[in-house]
Each structure stands twice: as structure tokens, then as C-alpha cells.
C-alpha positions as CSV (number, residue, x, y, z in Angstrom):
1,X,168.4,77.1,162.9
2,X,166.4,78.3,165.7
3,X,168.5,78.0,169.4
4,X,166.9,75.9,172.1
5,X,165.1,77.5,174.9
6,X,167.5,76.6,177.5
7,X,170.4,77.0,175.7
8,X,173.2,78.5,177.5
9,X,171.3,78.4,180.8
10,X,172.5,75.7,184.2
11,X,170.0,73.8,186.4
12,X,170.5,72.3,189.3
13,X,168.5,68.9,190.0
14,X,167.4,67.9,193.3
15,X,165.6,64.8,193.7
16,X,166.0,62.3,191.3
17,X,166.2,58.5,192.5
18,X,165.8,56.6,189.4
19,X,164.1,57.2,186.2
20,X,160.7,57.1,187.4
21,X,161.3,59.9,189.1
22,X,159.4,63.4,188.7
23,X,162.9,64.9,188.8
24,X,164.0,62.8,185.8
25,X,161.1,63.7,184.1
26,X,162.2,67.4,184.3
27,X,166.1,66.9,183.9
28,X,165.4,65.5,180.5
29,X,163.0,68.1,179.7
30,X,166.1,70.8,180.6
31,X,168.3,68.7,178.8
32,X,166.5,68.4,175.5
33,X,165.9,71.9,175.8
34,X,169.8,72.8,176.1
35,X,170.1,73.4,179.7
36,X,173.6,72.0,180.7
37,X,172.8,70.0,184.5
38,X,174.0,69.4,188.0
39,X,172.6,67.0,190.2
40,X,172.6,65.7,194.0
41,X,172.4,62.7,195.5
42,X,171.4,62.1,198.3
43,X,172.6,59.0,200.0
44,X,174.6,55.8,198.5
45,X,171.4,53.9,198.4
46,X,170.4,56.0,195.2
47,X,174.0,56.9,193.8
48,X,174.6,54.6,191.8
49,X,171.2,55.3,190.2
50,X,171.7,58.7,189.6
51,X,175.3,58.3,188.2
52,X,174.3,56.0,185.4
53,X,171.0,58.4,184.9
54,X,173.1,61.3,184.8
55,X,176.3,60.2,183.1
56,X,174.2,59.9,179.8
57,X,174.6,63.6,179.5
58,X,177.4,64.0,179.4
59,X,181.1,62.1,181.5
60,X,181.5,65.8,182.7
61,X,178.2,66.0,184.5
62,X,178.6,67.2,187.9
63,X,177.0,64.7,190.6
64,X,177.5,65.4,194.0
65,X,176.2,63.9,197.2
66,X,173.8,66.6,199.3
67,X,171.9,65.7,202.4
68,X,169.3,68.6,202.1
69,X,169.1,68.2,206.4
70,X,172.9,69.7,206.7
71,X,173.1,72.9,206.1
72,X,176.7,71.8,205.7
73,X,176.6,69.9,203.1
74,X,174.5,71.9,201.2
75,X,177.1,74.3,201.5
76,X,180.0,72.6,200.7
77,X,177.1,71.3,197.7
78,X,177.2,74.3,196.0
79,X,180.8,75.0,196.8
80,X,181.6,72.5,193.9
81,X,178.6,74.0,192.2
82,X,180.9,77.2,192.2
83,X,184.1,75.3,191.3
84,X,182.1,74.4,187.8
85,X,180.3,77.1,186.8
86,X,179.6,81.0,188.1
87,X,176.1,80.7,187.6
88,X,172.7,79.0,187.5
89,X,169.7,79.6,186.0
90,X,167.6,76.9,187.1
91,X,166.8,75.2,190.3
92,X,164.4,72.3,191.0
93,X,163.5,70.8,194.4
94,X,161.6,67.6,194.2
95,X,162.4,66.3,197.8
96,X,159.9,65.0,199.9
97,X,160.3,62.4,202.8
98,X,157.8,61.4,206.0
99,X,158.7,58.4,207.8
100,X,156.5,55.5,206.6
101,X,154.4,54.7,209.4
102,X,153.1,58.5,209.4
103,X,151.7,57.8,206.3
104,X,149.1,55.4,207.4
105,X,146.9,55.7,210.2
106,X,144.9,59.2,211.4
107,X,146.7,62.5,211.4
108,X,145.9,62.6,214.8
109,X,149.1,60.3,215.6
110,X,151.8,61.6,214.4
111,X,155.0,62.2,216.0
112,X,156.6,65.1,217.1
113,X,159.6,63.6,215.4
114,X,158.0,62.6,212.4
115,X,156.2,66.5,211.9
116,X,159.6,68.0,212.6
117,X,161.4,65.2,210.2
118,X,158.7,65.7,207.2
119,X,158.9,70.0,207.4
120,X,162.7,69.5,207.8
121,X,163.3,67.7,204.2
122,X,160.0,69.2,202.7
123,X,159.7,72.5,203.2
124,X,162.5,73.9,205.2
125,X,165.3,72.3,202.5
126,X,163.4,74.4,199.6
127,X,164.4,77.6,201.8
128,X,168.2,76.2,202.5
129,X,168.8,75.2,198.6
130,X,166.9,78.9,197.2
131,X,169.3,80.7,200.3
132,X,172.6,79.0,198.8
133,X,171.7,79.1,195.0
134,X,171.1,83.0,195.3
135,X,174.7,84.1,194.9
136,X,174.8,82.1,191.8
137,X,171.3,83.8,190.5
138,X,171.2,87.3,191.7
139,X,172.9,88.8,189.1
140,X,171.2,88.0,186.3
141,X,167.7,86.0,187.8
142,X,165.9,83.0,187.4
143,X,163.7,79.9,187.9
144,X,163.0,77.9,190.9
145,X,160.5,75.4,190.6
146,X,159.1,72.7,194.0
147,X,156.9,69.7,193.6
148,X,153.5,69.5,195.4
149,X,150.6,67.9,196.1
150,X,147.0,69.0,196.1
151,X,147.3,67.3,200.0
152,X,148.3,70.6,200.9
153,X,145.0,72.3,200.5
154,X,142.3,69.3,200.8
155,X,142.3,66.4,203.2
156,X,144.1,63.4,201.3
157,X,143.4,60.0,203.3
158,X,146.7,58.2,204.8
159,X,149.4,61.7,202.9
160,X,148.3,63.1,206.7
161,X,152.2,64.9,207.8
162,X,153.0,65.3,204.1
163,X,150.2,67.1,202.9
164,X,150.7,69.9,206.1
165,X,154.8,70.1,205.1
166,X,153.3,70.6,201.3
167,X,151.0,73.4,202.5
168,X,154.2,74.6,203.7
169,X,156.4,74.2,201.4
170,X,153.4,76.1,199.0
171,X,154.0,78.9,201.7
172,X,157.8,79.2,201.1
173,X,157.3,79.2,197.9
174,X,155.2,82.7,198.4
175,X,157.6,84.0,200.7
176,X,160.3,83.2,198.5
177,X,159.0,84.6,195.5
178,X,158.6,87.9,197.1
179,X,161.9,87.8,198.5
180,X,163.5,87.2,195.7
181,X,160.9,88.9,192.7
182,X,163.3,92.2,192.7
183,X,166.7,90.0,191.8
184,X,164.2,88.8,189.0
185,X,164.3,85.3,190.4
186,X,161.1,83.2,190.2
187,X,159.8,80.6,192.4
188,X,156.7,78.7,191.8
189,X,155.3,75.2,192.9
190,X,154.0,72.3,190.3
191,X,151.3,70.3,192.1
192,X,151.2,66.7,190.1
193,X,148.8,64.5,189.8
194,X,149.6,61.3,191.4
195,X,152.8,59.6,189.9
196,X,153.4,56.1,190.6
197,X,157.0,57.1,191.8
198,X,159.4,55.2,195.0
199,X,157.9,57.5,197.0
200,X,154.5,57.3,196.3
201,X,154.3,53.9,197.0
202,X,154.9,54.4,200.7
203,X,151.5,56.0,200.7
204,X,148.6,53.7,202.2
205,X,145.7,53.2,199.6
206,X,148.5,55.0,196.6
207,X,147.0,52.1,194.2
208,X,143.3,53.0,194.4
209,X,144.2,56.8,194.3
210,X,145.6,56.2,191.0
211,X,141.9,54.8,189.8
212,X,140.3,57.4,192.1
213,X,141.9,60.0,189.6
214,X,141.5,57.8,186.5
215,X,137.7,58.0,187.1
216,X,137.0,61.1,188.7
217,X,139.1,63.5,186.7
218,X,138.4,65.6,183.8
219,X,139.7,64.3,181.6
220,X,139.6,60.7,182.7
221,X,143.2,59.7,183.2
222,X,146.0,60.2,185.3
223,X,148.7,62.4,184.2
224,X,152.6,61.5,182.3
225,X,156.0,62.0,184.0
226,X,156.4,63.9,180.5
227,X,153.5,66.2,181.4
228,X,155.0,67.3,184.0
229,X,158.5,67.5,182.3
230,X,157.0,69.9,179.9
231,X,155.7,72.3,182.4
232,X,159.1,72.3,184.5
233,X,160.1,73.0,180.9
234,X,157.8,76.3,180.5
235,X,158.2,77.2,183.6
236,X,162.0,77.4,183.0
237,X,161.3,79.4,180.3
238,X,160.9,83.2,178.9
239,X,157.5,81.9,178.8
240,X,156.6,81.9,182.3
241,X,158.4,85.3,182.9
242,X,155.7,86.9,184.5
243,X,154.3,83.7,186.7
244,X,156.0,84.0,190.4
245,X,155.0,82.5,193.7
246,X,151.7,80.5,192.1
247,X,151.6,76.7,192.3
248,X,150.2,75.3,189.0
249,X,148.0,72.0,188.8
250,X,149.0,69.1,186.8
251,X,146.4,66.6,187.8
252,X,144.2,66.1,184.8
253,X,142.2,69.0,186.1
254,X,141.1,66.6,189.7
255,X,141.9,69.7,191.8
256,X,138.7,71.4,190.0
257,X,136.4,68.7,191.4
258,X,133.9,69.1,194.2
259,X,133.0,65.5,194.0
């Protein structure tokens, strides 16, 4: 009997809010594929979501509260992290977050806070989590993996702050990759297609992007939370061993399209 790709291997989940989630998608992708799990949660809005999500793998899954803004709490985060297990193999960041009224309206209007507030939980957190993960990873490498959206390299009506913190965040994810390519840890971005997830709803027009895609794309329909399960999947894998600091497009080929 053949073992499972991730077997033996620990990922951390960051991200997930309820089963719709992207980060769902991809903790039961790790899961099926023998990777044992932590997760955060952040806040008590979404805790109770994430327990009952979790807790079906396992009573002895690990959920812990982490406010990717504190760098204490991310500390004391992977403190328990530590208490459980001496390493991880796996890390995925699929947290995003704009105030709601900078996601309507022209660019052109956003606030000072509201920049600072989106880069903060966006992009900067991606550089906090990879920063405290490492002495779990160094010695024997990895896979870290960020969500993204093809607003970070074309103009995306009413995503405005979020697609400039994504074209950051794609940034990091270069910087990070170098940084961390000798410790043979990889870090690489998944741009999806649009997912009809919590926090794509707070989009303005998110409903007639969906048919945008559905029309426009390749391939004529939007993408599957399981499609983008299976490539957090391969890039968790020996599979993607040579793939580091590249952001891959899961978008039913969209991104290719001039028109």
C-alpha cells in the first residue's frame, strides 16, 4: 500500500472562516493527503466555526486564537505550535481584510487608515507568520503557500486597496522565497479565480464578476474550491520541489485574456 503524499508532514492553516472558505478547501486537501493540521482563529466571531470544522479531524487538533496584527500573539501562536509538535512542514496564509467601504467607490479615496489596515493583514502578516514558522522549518525545509488575486497586476473595478496589498503580498512572496530558498523552504502564491467566499461578498459588483469570468474565460466557467484544494495539494508536494517564489493562476485561464 502506497503512503500518502503528506504523510508524516504538519501544516499550519491560516484563514479558514467556515467551510466555504479557500482555506478549507486546502486543509482538507492536506488532510486527505495525511498531513496532520493546526489551525488559527482569528476572533470569536469565527471560532466556533472553525472548532466544529476542525474538530472533524481529529479531538486532538490544535486550534488556537491568532490576530495576524500582534506580533504577540503570533508569537505566543506558535509558542503552542511548539508545545505540540517540533516541526512544520507546511504553512498556508489565506488572510486578506480591507475595510468594506474601500472596496467600493474609486481608488482615488482611500484612506490612509484603510491602505495601512489592508497591507497590515494582507501582506505584512505573510512576512510575520513565514518569520515565526522558520525555526520550526529550517532544519529540514518546506512549503509556504498565500492566496492572491489577479487584482494585483490588472485594474479590478471596486478590489481598489486590496488588489495594491496583493501586489504586495506577490512581492513578499519573492522576497521570501529568496530568503528562505537556501533552508530549502518554498514560498509561492495561488492566484484563484473568483470564489464566492465571506469575503468576497464585500466586494462591490462580486456577483456579475462571477458571470464576467463564466463568459469570458477559457474554458467557460468559474473555478472549484476543490481546484484550488488540489493545487495547495501539489504545491505541498515533492512535486512542486523545484517551483519557488512564482504565483500560479487558478482562474480558468481569465488571467490569459486581453479582452
Amino acid at each position: 500500500m502506497s503512503q500518502l503524499p503528506l504523510s508524516g508532514k504538519t501544516g499550519v492553516i491560516f484563514g479558514v472562516a467556515n467551510k466555504r472558505s479557500i482555506a478549507w478547501a486546502v486543509a482538507q486537501a492536506w488532510h486527505q493527503a495525511g498531513a496532520k493540521l493546526i489551525f488559527n482563529y482569528q476572533g470569536e466571531r469565527v471560532k466556533e466555526n472553525v472548532e466544529e470544522l476542525a474538530g472533524a479531524f481529529g479531538a486532538d487538533t490544535l486550534i488556537a486564537p491568532c490576530d495576524v496584527r500582534s506580533d504577540a500573539e503570533i508569537e505566543r501562536f506558535f509558542a503552542q505550535v511548539k508545545e505540540r509538535t517540533n516541526r512544520i512542514d507546511l504553512l498556508l496564509h489565506s488572510v486578506a481584510f480591507a475595510p468594506r467601504e474601500a472596496l467600493t467607490g474609486q481608488f482615488i479615496n482611500t484612506t490612509r487608515e484603510a491602505y495601512l489596515v489592508a497591507h497590515d493583514i494582507s501582506a505584512y502578516s505573510l512576512v510575520g507568520l513565514s518569520r515565526a514558522a522558520l525555526p520550526l522549518m529550517e532544519a529540514h525545509g518546506g512549503s509556504i503557500i498565500a492566496m492572491s488575486y489577479l487584482g494585483a497586476l490588472r485594474v479590478m473595478p471596486h478590489y481598489n486597496v486590496m488588489g495594491v496589498a496583493k501586489a504586495s503580498l506577490e512581492a513578499s512572496v519573492r522576497y521570501l522565497a529568496y530568503d528562505l530558498g537556501k533552508k530549502k523552504i518554498r514560498v509561492n502564491a495561488i492566484s484563484a479565480g473568483p470564489v464566492n467566499t465571506l469575503a468576497a461578498r464585500s466586494i462591490g459588483g462580486f456577483t456579475e464578476l462571477l458571470k464576467h469570468y463564466e463568459v469570458h474565460s477559457p474554458l467557460g466557467r468559474n473555478i472549484e474550491l476543490e481546484e484550488l484544494g488540489a493545487t495547495g495539494l501539489f504545491l505541498a508536494t515533492d512535486g512542486s520541489a523545484a517551483i519557488t517564489g512564482q504565483t500560479l493562476y487558478v482562474d480558468s485561464g481569465y488571467s490569459v485574456m486581453a479582452m
